[in-house]
C-alpha positions, -999 to +999 in steps of 0.1 A: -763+806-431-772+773-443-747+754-467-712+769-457-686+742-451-667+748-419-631+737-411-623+723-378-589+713-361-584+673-360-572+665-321-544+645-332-538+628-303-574+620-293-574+597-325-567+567-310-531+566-318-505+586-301-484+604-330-457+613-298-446+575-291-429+576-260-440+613-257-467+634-245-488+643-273-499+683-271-525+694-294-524+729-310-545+745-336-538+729-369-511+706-356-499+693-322-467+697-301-444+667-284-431+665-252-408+645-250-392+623-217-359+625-206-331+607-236-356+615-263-358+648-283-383+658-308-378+646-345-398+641-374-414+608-388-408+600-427-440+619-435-427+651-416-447+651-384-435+654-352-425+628-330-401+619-298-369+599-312-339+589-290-315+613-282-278+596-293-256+610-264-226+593-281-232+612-314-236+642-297-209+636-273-233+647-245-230+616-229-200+631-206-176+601-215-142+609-205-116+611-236-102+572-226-137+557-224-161+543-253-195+552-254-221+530-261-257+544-271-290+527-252-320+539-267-344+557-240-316+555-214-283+567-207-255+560-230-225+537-214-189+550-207-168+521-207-128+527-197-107+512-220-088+483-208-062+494-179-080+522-171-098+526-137-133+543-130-166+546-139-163+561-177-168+601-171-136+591-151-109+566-165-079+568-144-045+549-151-027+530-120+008+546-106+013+526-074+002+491-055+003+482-018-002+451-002-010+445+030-023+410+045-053+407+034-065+436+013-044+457-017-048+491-024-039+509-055-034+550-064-048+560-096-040+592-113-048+611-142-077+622-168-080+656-154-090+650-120-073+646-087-057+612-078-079+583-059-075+554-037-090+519-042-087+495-019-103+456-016-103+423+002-109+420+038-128+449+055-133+439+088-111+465+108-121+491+082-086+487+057-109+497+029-117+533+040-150+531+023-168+543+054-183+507+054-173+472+068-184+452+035-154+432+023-149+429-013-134+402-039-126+430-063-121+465-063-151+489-073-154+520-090-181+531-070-165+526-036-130+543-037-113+553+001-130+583+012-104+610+009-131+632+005-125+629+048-091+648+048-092+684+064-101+713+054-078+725+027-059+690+015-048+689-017-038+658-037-029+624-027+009+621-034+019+587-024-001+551-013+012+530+017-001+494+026+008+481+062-007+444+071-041+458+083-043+498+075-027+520+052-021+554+043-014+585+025+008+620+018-015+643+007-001+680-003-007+712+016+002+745+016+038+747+024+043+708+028+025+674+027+009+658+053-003+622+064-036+603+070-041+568+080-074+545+083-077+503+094-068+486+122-059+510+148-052+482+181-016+497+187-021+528+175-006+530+141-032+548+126-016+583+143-046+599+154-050+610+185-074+595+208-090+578+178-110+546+184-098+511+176-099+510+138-111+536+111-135+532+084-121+566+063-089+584+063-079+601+096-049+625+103-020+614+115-005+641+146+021+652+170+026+674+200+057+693+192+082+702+226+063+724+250+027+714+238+001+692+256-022+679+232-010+663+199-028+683+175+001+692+149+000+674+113+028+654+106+044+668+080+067+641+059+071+632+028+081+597+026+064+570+051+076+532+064+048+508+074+053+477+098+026+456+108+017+479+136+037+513+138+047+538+109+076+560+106+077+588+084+105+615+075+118+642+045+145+627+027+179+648+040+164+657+071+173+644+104+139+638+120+122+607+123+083+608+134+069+572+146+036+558+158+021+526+169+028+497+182+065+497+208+062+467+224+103+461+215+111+497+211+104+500+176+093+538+180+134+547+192+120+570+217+140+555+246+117+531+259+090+497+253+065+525+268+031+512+251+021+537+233-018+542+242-025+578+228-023+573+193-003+599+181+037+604+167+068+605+185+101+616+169+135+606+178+148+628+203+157+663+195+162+652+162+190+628+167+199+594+167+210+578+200+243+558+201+247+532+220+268+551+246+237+573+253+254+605+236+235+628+207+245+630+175+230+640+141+224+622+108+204+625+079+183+602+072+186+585+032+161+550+037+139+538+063+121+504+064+098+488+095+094+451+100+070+437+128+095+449+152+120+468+140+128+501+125+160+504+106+171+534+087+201+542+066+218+579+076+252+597+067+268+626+078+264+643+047+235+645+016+259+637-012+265+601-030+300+591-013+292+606+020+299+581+050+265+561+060+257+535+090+227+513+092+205+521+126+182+506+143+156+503+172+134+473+180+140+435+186+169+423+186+187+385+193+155+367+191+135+345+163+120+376+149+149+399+139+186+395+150+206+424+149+239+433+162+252+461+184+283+480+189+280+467+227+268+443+241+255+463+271+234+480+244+210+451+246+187+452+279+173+417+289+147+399+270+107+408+277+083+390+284+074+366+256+111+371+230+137+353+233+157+377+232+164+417+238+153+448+222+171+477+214+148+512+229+175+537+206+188+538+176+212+517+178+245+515+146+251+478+137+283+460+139+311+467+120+324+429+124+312+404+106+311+427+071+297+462+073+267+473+056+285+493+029+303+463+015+336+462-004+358+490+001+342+525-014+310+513-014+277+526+009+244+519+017+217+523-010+183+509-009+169+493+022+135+472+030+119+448+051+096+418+055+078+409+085+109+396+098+136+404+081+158+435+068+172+435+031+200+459+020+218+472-013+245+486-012+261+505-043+285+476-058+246+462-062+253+429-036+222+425-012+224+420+023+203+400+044+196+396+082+166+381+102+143+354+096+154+348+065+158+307+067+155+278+047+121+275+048+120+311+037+146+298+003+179+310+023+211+285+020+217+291+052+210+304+092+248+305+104+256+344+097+221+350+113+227+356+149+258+377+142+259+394+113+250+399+076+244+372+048+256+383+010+242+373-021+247+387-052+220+388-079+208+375-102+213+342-119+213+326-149+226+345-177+204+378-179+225+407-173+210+436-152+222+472-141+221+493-109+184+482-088+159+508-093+139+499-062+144+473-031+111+462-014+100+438+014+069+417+022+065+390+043+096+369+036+103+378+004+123+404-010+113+422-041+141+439-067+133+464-099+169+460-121+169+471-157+181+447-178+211+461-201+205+446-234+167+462-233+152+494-220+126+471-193+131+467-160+125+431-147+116+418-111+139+396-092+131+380-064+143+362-033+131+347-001+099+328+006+083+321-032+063+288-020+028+304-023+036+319-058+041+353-041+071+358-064+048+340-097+072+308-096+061+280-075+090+279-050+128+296-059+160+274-050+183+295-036+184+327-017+198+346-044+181+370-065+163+355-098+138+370-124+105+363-114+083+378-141+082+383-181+066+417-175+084+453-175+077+468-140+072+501-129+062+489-095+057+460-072+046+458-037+050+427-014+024+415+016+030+383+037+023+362+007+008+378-019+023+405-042+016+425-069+033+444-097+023+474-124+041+470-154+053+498-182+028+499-203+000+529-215-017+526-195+002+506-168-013+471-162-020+462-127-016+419-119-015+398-087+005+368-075+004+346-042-026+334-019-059+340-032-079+334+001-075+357+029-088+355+062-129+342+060-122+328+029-122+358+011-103+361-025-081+394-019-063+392-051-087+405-075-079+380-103-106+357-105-137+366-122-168+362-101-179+326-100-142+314-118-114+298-100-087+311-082-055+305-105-032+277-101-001+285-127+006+309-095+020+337-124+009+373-122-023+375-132-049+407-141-069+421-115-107+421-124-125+455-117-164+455-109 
């Protein structure tokens, strides 16, 4: 039929134009349909017609931010989770720090929080594995995107539960049923990584085991709660209980298992048949309160009873009489004759200190409390709060003197200066420095004091005068953590603030402390300083 006007469909997106923008334009009878890529939905335009617009994950809170992040909207990408300042992850995780370690040339720290099970972040030197990324890159600051790789525990682990740093590995407690265990990763030369017949350092976490009386392999967890770390064997033990497992290195007897036996297999000992060995060669039992490990040494406070005023002793096992750690025994006979390369002997069991020169309780009524050690010394509190002292803890190191050092114990009392400061919350040891936590009584913070070896700005002051205890830092500390000259601290705050003082260069010239942004300076005012996150 001529003269009949017909309608047809206009192909929108055959015109030349794509109505769509970043979309794919669909036609359809009378109109067309979007599809849009992923970060865009469909919209309207101001005349009414479809079109692809950017999809605000932030507005929608789609964007998976966790509740301590902001969120930043980038228009045909993801939105941005950024942690808020103290906080530790990559934005769908922000984490607040509990606990530092230090070790020689890396630090580690624990994070916790946000919902989600604990993790470990370790940088600085990576050579022998102490990151336990799974790689060997060594990093200037710690990343969010390359945490220790706990995700290598066994079958079954539960969460992390405490962080420990020695001078070139480091490990963790991590709960299972019915108890918590340990794992280890780093340098493994002497065997202080646990694991039996593992290879010379690991690159992840590996489990630390023992072969209980009447087995052949080691192939049973340890199962402590509290772990000691010296440069190249670990103790660890329950609080209360009277069993001490050790690994690593025994070159002076540090291990107490009766012998310098080098210990080749890689796996724990424990003192024998849960007892400590006197000097005389008879058994007897104590519970153990503290345990610290130096280079080579382990020490540990016990008493014959769990409550505050029961009777303690100080025992130990490792060097002894020489430049590394002099300790005295009950005997002299005690002592065997010097190995090869010390100058002087070695105690193979635990062995009680003298009672002559001055106990390690202190006045009359008072008892052992907190212990530590440095690489080559030992540090005690006792509970009228004055701090004992033995070892290589000279001079050079800020001591007043060496005379009490070959036979017995050198006091100080703490602090100086004016400040006023109650019972020491913590007592801890790294390199030759010795690290106190001591509330201050006209305020609710806790301060840091320290003593020893301060000439690297280990202790934020440029050197420290006298071997007694002196405030070190303006900050309120929850926790510090000493290595052989570096340290860091994590203050009371919400969240807790993480900051590094000491050497910035570690072995290859690589900045270990975290505080310098990439391409700055290392800092000179040698005061605790924030760690930089990348």
């Amino acid at each position: 039929m001529s003269g009949v006007t017909k309608c047809l469909d206009v192909n929108e997106c055959g015109a030349g134009t794509n109505p769509c923008g970043v979309g794919q334009c669909s036609n359809t009878t009378g109109s067309y349909a979007c599809v849009c890529p992923t970060y865009y939905t469909t919209g309207t335009t101001s005349a009414g017609l479809p079109t692809c617009v950017d999809t605000d994950e932030c507005a929608t809170n789609t964007a998976g931010c966790s509740q301590y992040a902001s969120c930043t909207n980038n228009v045909g990408t993801a939105a941005t989770c950024t942690c808020s300042s103290g906080r530790i992850g990559d934005g769908t995780l922000c984490q607040a720090i509990s606990s530092v370690g230090v070790g020689d040339d890396f630090q580690c720290v624990k994070t916790v929080g946000d919902g989600k099970s604990p993790r470990v972040y370790c940088w600085g030197d990576n050579s022998k594995g102490q990151l336990g990324d799974t790689t060997s890159v060594s990093r200037s600051y710690p990343s969010v995107n390359a945490p220790v790789a706990l995700d290598a525990l066994p079958p079954g682990a539960g969460d992390v539960q405490s962080l420990y740093v020695g001078a070139n590995y480091a490990c963790v407690t991590y709960a299972v049923t019915g108890g918590t265990n340990v794992a280890c990763w780093g340098d493994n030369a002497k065997g202080q990584l646990g694991a039996y017949n593992a290879s010379s350092f690991a690159k992840k976490p590996v489990q630390v085991v023992y072969a209980p009386v009447g087995t052949a392999t080691p192939s049973t967890p340890v199962s402590v709660t509290n772990l000691a770390l010296g440069r190249a064997h670990a103790c660890g033990f329950v609080p209360g209980a009277t069993t001490l497992y050790c690994w690593g290195d025994n070159a002076y007897g540090q291990l107490g298992i009766g012998s310098t036996t080098v210990v080749t297999s890689n796996y724990a000992r424990t003192w024998t048949a849960q007892t400590y060995r006197t000097v005389t060669g008879s058994l007897e039992t104590y519970a153990l309160r503290e345990v610290a490990a130096s280079d080579a040494n382990t020490c540990a406070i016990t008493s014959e009873g769990t409550s505050s005023t029961s009777a303690r002793s100080l025992r130990c096992a490792g060097r002894a009489n020489g430049t590394i750690l002099s300790l005295v025994s009950t005997t002299a006979a005690s002592i065997p004759a010097g190995a090869a390369g010390s100058s002087g002997g070695y105690f193979t069991h635990i062995t009680q200190l003298s009672a002559s020169p001055p106990p390690p309780v202190g006045a009359q009524g008072t008892v052992a409390r907190l212990l530590a050690a440095g690489s080559n010394h030992i540090s005690l509190l006792a509970s009228d709060e004055r701090h004992y002292a033995w070892g290589n803890f000279a001079p050079a190191n800020g001591g007043t003197t060496t005379s009490a050092m070959g036979s017995g114990f050198l006091v100080t009392d703490y602090p100086t200066g004016t400040q006023t400061y109650g019972a020491a919350t913590a007592l801890v040891g790294g390199g030759g420095t010795t690290y106190m936590l001591a509330p201050k009584t006209s305020t609710s913070t806790s301060s840091l004091l320290s003593a020893g070896d301060c000439t690297v700005g280990q202790c934020s002051t440029s050197s420290v005068g006298s071997f007694t205890f002196g405030p070190r830092s303006p900050y309120s500390v929850l926790r510090v953590a000493g290595g052989i000259d570096r340290s860091c601290i994590v203050t009371v705050a919400d969240p807790p603030q993480l900051y590094c003082s000491g050497a910035d260069t570690g072995s290859g010239a690589k900045v270990t402390l975290g505080t310098t942004p990439v391409g700055g300076s290392a800092p000179t005012d040698k005061q605790y300083n924030p760690v930089i996150w990348n």
